[in-house]
C-alpha positions as CSV (number, residue, x, y, z in Angstrom):
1,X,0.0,0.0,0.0
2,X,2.8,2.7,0.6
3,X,4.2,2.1,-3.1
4,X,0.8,3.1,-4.2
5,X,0.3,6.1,-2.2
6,X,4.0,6.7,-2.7
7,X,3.3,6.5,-6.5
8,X,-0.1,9.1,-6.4
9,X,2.2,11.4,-4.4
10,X,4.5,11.7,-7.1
11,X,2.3,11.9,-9.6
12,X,0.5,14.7,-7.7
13,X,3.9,16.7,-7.2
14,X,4.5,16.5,-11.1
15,X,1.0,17.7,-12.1
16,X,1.3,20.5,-10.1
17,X,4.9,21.3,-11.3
18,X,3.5,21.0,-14.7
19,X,0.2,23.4,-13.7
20,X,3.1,25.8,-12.4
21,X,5.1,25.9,-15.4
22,X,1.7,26.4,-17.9
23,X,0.9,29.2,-15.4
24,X,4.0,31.1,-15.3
25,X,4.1,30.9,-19.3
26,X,0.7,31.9,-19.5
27,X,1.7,35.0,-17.3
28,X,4.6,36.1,-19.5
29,X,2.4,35.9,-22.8
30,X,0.0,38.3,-21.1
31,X,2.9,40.5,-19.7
32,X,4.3,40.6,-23.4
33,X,0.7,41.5,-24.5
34,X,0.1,44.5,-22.0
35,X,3.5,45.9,-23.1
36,X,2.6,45.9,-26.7
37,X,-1.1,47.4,-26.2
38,X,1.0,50.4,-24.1
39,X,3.1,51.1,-27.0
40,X,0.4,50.7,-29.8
41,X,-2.1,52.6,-27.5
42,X,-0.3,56.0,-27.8
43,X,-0.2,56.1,-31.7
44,X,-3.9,55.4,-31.9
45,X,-6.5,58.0,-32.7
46,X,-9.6,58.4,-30.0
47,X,-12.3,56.6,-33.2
48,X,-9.1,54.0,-33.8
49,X,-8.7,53.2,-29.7
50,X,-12.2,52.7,-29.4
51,X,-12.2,49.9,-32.3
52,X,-9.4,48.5,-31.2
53,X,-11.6,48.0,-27.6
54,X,-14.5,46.6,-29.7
55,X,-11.7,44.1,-31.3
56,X,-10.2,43.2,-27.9
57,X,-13.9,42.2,-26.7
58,X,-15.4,40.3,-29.6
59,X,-12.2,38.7,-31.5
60,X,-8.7,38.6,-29.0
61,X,-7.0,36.4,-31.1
62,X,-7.5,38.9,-34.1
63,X,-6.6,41.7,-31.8
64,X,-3.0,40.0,-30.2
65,X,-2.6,39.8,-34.3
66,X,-3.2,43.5,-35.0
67,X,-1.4,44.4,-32.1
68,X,1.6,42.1,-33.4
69,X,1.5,43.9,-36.9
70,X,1.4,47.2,-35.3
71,X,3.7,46.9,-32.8
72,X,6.2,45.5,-35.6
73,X,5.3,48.8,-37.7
74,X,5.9,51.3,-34.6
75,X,9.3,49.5,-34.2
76,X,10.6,50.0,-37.6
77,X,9.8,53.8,-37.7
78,X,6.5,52.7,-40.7
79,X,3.8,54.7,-38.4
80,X,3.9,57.4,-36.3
81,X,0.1,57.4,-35.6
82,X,-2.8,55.4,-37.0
83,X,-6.9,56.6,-37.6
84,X,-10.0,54.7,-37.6
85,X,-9.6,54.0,-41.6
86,X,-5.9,52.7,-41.5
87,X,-7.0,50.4,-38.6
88,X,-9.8,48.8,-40.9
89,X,-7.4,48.4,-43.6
90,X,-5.3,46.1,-41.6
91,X,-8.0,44.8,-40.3
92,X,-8.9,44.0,-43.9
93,X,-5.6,42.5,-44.5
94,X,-5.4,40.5,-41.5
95,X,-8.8,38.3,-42.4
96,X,-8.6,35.8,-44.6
97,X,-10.0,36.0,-48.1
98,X,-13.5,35.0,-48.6
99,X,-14.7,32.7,-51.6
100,X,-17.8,33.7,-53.1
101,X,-20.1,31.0,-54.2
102,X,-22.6,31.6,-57.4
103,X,-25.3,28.8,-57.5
104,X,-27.2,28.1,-60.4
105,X,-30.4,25.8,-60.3
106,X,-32.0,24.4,-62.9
């Protein structure tokens, strides 16, 4: 009996070593995040901000991507601010192209 309770010990200690680890990545993505949305937050217009919220709420995946392109951009010396309209137009570029389907019945 001690094997075994030796055994789910173990198993126990790894699992939460494991949970640990997943955490503390998880926690260094975000950090990497907030520091991106500082720096991409001062070149945005007031209209641009405020889509860039609506983004953050309904698609974050979409907006870690825009904030990825942008932050790439701001590095480089590309943009120095960005309005409502040149946010859509990455926003455009970011979503993959639609096929459009004609049916025809007979």
């Amino acid at each position: 009996m001690n094997d075994i309770e030796e055994l789910k010990r173990k198993k126990l200690e790894e699992l939460q070593t494991q949970q640990q680890e997943a955490d503390s990545g998880e926690a260094q993505i975000q950090q990497q995040i907030a520091e991106l949305e500082l720096m991409v937050k001062h070149v945005l217009t007031k209209k641009a901000l405020e889509r860039y919220g609506n983004l953050k709420t309904a698609h974050p995946d979409t907006a870690v991507q825009l904030l990825v392109l942008l932050g790439q951009a701001i590095q480089t010396g590309q943009i120095k601010t960005v309005d409502d309209n040149a946010l859509k137009n990455l926003l455009m570029r970011l979503q993959p192209k639609k096929h459009k389907f004609k049916m025809i019945r007979k």
